[in-house]
C-alpha atoms as an extended CHARMM CRD file, in Angstrom:
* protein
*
       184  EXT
         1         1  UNK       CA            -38.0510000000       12.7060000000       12.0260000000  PROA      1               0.0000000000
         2         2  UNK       CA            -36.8570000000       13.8060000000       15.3010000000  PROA      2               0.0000000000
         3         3  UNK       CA            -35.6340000000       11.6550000000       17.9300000000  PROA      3               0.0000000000
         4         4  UNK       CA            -37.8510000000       11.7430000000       21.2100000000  PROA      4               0.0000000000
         5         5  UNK       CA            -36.7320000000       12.2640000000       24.6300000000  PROA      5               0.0000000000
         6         6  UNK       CA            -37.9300000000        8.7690000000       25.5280000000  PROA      6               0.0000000000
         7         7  UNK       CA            -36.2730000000        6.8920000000       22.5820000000  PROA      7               0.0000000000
         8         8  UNK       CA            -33.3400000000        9.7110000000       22.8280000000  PROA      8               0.0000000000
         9         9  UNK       CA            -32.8200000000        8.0440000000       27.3730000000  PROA      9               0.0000000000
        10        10  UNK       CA            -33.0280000000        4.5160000000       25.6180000000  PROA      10              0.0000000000
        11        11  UNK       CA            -30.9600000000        4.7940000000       23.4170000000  PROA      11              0.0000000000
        12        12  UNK       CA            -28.2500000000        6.4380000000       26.0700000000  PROA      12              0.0000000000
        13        13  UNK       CA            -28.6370000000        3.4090000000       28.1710000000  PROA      13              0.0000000000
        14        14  UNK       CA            -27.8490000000        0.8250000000       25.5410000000  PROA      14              0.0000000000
        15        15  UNK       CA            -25.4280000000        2.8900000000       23.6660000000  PROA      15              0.0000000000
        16        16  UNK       CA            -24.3690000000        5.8610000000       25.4190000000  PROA      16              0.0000000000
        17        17  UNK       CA            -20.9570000000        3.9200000000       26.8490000000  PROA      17              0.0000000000
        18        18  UNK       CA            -19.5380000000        3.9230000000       23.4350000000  PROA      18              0.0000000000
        19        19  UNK       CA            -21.4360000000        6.0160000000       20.8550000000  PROA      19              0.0000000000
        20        20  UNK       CA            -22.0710000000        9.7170000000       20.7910000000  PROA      20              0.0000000000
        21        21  UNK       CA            -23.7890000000       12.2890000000       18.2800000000  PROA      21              0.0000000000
        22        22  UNK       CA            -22.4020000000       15.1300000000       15.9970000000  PROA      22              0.0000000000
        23        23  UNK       CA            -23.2840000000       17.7870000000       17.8890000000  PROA      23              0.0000000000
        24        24  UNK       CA            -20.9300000000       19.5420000000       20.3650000000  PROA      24              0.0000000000
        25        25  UNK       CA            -20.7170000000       22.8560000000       22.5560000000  PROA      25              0.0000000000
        26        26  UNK       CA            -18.1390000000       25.1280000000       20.9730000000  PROA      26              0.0000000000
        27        27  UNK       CA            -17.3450000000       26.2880000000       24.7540000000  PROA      27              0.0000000000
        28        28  UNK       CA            -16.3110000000       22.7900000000       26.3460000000  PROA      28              0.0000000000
        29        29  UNK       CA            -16.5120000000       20.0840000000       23.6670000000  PROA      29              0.0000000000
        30        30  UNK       CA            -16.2930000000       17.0490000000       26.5960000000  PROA      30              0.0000000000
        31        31  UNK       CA            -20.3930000000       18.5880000000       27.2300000000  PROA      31              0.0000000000
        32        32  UNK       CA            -22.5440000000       15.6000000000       26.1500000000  PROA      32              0.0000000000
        33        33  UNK       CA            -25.5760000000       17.5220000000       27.6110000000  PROA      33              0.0000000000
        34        34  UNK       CA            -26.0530000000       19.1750000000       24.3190000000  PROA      34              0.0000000000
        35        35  UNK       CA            -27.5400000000       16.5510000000       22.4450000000  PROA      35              0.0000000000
        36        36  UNK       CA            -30.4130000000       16.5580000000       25.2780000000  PROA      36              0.0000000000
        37        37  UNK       CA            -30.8390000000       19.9410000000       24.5440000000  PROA      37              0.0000000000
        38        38  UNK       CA            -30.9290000000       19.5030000000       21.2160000000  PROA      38              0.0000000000
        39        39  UNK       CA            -33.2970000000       16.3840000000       20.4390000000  PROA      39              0.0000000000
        40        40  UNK       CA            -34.3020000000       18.1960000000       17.0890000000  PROA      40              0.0000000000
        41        41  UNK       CA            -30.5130000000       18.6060000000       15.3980000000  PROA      41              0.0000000000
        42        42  UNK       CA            -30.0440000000       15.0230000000       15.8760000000  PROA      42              0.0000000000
        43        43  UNK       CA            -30.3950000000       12.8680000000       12.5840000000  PROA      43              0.0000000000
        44        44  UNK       CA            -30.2110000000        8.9700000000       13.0690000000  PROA      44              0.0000000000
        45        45  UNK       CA            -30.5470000000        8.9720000000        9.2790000000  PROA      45              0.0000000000
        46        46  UNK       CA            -26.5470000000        9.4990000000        8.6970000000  PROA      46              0.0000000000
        47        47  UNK       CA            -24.1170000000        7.2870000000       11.1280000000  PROA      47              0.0000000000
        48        48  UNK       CA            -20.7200000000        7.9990000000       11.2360000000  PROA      48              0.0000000000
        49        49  UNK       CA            -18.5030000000        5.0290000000       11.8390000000  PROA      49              0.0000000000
        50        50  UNK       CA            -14.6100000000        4.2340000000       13.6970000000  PROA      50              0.0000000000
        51        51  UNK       CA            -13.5880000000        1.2550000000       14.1830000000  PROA      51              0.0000000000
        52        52  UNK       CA            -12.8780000000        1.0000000000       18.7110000000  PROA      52              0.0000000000
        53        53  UNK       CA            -12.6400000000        3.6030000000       21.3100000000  PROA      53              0.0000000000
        54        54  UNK       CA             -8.8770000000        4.3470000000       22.1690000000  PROA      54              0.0000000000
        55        55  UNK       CA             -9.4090000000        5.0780000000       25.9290000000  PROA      55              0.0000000000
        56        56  UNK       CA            -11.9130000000        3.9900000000       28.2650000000  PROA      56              0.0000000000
        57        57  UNK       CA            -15.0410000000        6.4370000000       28.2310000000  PROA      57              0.0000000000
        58        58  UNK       CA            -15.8020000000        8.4320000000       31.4150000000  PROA      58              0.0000000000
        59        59  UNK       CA            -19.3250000000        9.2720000000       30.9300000000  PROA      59              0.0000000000
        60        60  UNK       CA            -22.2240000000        8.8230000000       28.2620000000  PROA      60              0.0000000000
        61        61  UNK       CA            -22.3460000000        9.7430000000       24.8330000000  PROA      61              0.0000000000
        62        62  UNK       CA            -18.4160000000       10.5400000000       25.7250000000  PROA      62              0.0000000000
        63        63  UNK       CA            -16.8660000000        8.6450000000       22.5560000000  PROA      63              0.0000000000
        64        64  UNK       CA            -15.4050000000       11.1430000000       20.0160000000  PROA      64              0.0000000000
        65        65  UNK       CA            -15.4110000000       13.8830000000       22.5540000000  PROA      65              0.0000000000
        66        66  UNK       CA            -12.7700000000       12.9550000000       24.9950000000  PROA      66              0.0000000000
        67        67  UNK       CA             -9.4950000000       12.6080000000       22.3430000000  PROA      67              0.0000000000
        68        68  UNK       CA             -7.0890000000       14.8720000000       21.0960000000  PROA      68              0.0000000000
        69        69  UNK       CA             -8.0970000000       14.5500000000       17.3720000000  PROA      69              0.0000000000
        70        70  UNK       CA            -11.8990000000       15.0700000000       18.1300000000  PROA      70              0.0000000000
        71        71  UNK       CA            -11.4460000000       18.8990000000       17.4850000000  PROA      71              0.0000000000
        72        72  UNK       CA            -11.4540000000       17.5400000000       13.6370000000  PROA      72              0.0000000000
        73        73  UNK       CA            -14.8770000000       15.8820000000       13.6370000000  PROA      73              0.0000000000
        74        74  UNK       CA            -15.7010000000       19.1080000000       15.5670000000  PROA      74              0.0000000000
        75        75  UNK       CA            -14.3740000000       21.4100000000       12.6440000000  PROA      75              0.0000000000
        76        76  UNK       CA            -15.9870000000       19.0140000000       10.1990000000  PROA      76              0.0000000000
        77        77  UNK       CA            -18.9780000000       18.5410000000       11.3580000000  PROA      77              0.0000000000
        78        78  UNK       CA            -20.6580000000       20.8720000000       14.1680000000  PROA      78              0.0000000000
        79        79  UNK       CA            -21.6770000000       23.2130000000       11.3840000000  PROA      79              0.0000000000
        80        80  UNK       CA            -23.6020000000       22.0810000000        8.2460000000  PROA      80              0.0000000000
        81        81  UNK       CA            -25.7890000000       19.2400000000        6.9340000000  PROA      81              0.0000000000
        82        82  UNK       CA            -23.8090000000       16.3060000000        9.2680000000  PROA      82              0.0000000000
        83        83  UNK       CA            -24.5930000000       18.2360000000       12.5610000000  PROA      83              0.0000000000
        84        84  UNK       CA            -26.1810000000       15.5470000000       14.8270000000  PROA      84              0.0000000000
        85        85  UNK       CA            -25.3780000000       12.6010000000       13.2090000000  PROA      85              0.0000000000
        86        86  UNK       CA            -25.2630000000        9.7870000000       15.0240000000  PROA      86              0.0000000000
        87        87  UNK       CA            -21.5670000000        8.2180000000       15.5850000000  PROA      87              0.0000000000
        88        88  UNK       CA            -20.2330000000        5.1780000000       16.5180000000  PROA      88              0.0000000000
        89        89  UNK       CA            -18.1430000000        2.1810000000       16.2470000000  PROA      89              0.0000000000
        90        90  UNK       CA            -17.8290000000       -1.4000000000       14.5810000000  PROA      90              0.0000000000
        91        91  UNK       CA            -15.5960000000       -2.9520000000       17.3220000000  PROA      91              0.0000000000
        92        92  UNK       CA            -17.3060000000       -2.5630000000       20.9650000000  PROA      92              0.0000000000
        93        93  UNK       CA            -15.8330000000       -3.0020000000       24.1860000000  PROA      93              0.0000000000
        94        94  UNK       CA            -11.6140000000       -3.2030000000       22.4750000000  PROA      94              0.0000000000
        95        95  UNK       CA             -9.6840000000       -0.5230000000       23.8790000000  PROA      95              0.0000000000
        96        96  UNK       CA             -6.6460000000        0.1910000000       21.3840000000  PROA      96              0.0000000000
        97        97  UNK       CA             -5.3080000000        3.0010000000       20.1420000000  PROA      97              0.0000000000
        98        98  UNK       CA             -3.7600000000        1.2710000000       16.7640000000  PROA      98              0.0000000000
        99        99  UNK       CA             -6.1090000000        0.1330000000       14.2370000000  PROA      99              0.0000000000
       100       100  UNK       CA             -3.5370000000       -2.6230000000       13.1070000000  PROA      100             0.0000000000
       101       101  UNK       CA             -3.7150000000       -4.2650000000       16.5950000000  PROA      101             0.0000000000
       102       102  UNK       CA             -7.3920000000       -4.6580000000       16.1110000000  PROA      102             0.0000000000
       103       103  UNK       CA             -6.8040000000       -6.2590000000       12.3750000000  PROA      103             0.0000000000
       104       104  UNK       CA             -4.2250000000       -9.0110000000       13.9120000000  PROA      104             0.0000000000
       105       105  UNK       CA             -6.5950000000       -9.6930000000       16.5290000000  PROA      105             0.0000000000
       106       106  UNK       CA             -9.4050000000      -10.4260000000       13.4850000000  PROA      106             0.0000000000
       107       107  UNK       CA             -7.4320000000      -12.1880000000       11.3770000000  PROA      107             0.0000000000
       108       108  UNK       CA             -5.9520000000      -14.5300000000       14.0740000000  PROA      108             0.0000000000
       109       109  UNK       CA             -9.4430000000      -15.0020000000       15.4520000000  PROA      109             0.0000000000
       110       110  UNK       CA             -8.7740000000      -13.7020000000       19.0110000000  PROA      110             0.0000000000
       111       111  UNK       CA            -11.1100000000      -10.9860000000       17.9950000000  PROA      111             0.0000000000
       112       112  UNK       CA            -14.5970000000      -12.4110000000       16.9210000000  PROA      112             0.0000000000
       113       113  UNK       CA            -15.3840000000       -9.9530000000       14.3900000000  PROA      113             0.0000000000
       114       114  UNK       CA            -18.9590000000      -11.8700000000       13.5130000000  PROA      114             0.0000000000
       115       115  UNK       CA            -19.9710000000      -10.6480000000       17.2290000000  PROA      115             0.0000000000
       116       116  UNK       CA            -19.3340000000       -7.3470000000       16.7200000000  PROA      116             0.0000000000
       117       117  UNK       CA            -21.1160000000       -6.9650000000       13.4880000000  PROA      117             0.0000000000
       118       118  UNK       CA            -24.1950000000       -8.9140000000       14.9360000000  PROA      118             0.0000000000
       119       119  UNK       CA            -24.1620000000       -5.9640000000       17.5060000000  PROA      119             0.0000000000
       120       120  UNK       CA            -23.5380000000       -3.4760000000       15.2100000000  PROA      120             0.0000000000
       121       121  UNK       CA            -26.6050000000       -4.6170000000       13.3370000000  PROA      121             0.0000000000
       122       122  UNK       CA            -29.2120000000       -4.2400000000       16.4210000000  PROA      122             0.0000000000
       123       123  UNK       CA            -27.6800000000       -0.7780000000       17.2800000000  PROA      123             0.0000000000
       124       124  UNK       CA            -28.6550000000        0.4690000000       13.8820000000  PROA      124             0.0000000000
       125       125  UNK       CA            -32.0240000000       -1.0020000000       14.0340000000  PROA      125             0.0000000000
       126       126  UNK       CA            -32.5060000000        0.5160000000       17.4450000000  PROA      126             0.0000000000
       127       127  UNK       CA            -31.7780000000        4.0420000000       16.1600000000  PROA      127             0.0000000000
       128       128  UNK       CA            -33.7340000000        3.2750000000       13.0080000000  PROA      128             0.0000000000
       129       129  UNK       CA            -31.1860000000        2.7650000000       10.1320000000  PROA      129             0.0000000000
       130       130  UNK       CA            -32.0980000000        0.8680000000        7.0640000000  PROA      130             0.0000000000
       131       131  UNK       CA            -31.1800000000        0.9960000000        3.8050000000  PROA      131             0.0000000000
       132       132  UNK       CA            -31.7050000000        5.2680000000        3.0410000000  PROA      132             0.0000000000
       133       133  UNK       CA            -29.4900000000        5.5420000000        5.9690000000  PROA      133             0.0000000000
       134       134  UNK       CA            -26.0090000000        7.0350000000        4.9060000000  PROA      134             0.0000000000
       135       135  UNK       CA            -22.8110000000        6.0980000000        6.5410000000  PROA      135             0.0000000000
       136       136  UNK       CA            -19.2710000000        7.9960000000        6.8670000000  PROA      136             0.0000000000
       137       137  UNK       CA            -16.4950000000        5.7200000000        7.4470000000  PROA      137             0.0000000000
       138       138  UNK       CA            -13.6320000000        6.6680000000        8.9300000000  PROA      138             0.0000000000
       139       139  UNK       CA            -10.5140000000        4.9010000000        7.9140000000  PROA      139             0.0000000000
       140       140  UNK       CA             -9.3940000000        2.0530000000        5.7580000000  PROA      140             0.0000000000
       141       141  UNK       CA             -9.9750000000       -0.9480000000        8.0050000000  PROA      141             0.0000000000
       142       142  UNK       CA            -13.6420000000        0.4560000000        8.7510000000  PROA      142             0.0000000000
       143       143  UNK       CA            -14.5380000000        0.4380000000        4.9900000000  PROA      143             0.0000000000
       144       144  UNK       CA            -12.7930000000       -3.0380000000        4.6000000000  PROA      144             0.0000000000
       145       145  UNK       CA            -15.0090000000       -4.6410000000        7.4430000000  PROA      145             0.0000000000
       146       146  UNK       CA            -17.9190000000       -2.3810000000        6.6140000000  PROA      146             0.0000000000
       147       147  UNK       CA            -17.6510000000       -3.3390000000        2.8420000000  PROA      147             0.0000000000
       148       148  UNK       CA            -17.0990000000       -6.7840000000        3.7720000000  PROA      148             0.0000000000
       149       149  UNK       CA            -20.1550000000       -7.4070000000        6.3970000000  PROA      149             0.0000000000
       150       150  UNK       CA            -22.2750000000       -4.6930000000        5.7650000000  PROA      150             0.0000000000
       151       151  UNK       CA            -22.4840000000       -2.6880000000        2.8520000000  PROA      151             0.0000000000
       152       152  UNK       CA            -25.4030000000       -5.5540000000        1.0710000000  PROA      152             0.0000000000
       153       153  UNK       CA            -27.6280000000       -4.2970000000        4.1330000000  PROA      153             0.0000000000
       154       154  UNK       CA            -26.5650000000       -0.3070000000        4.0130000000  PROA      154             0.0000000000
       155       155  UNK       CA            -25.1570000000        0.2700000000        0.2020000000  PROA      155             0.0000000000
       156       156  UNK       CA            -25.1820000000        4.0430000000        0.9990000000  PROA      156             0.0000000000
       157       157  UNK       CA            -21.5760000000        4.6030000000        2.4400000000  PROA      157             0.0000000000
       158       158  UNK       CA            -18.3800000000        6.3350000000        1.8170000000  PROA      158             0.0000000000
       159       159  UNK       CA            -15.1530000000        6.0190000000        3.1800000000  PROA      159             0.0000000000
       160       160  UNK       CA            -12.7120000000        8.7090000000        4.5130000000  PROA      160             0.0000000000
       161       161  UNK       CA             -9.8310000000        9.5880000000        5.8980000000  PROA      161             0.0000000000
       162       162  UNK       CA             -9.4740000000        9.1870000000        9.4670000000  PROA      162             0.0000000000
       163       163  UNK       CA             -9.4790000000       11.6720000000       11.9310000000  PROA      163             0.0000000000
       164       164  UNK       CA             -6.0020000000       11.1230000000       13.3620000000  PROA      164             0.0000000000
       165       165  UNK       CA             -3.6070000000       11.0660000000       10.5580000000  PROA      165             0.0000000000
       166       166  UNK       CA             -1.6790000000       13.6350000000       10.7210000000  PROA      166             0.0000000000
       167       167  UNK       CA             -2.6630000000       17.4130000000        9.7200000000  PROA      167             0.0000000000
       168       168  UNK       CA             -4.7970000000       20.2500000000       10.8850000000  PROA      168             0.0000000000
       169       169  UNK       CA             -8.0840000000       20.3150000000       11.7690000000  PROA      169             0.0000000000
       170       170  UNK       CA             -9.1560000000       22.7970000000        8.9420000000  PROA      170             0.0000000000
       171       171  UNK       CA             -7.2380000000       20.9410000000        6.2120000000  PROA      171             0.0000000000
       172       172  UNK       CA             -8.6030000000       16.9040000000        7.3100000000  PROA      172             0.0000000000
       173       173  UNK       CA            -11.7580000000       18.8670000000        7.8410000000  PROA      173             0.0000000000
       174       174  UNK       CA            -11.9370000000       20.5570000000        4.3770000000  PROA      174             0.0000000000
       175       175  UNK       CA            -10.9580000000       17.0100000000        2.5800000000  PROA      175             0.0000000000
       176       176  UNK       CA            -13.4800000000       14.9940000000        3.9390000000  PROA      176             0.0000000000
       177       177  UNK       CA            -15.9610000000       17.7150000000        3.7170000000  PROA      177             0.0000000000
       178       178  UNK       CA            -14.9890000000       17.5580000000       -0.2840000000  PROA      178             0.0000000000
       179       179  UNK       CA            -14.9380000000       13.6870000000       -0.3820000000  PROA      179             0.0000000000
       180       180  UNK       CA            -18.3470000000       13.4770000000        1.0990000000  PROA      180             0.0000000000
       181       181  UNK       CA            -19.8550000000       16.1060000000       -1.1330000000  PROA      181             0.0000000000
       182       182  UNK       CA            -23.4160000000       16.3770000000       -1.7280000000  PROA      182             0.0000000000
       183       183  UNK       CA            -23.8690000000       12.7350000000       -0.0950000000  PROA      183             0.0000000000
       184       184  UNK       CA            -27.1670000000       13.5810000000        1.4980000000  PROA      184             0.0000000000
């Protein structure tokens, strides 16, 4: 099921300011104009999920492009069954860079968590997830919100290391690309 050029623009405007696809150029990685070149690589069908965007986002479809451990997900994932996946995040509009912030701000109530999976929710339904859809978390607070609010609605999910603990990009890439297996 490909993704149309129409549904492809709509889905930029609602979601391009903090989502993104799997798909990159090898040559400048920041180029989001690949995934309009590419409608037919993308697959809606597997969503890989982070928790917030650690800097503000320049352009669309900039979100895991622009940060210094993005060349993992690129190593991971440009080649092989997960190229075009769609990606995004649980937490919209929080800029932080440490995942434990976030957490406080939850569990004190500062953060309204219940908002941010409501929105989460529509976003999948715009880009056509459901039940057969398979998610990649990344992280442990990810799965523990995703497990908590959203794994009765999408059971097919598996959790993973994140992308910026500490390592090389062929050795994070080569252990989540053995922890995810044969998912699809």
């Amino acid at each position: 099921m490909a993704i149309s050029l129409e549904h492809f623009e709509e889905l930029e405007k609602k979601y391009g300011g903090f989502s993104s696809w799997a798909i990159w150029n090898p040559n400048d990685p920041r180029d989001a104009s690949i995934m309009r070149e590419n409608l037919g690589d993308l697959k809606p069908w597997i969503v890989m999920v982070g928790l917030n965007v650690s800097a503000p986002l320049p352009y669309p479809w900039a979100n895991f492009r622009i940060g210094r451990n993005d060349r993992k997900l690129i190593h991971a994932f440009n080649q092989g069954p997960y190229r075009g996946a769609y990606m995004t995040d649980i937490v919209k509009g929080e800029v932080e860079v440490r995942s434990d912030n976030i957490k406080k701000r939850i569990k004190s109530g500062e953060l309204d968590i219940q908002k941010h999976i409501e929105a989460f929710e529509i976003e999948m339904s715009n880009i056509g997830a459901d039940r057969r859809t398979h998610f990649i978390l990344f992280g442990g607070l990810v799965d523990e919100i995703f497990t908590r609010y959203l794994s009765s609605r999408f059971p097919l999910h598996l959790s993973c290391q994140h992308y910026a603990v500490y390592g090389s990009s062929e050795s994070w890439a080569k252990n989540t690309l053995i922890k995810i297996g044969e998912m699809l």
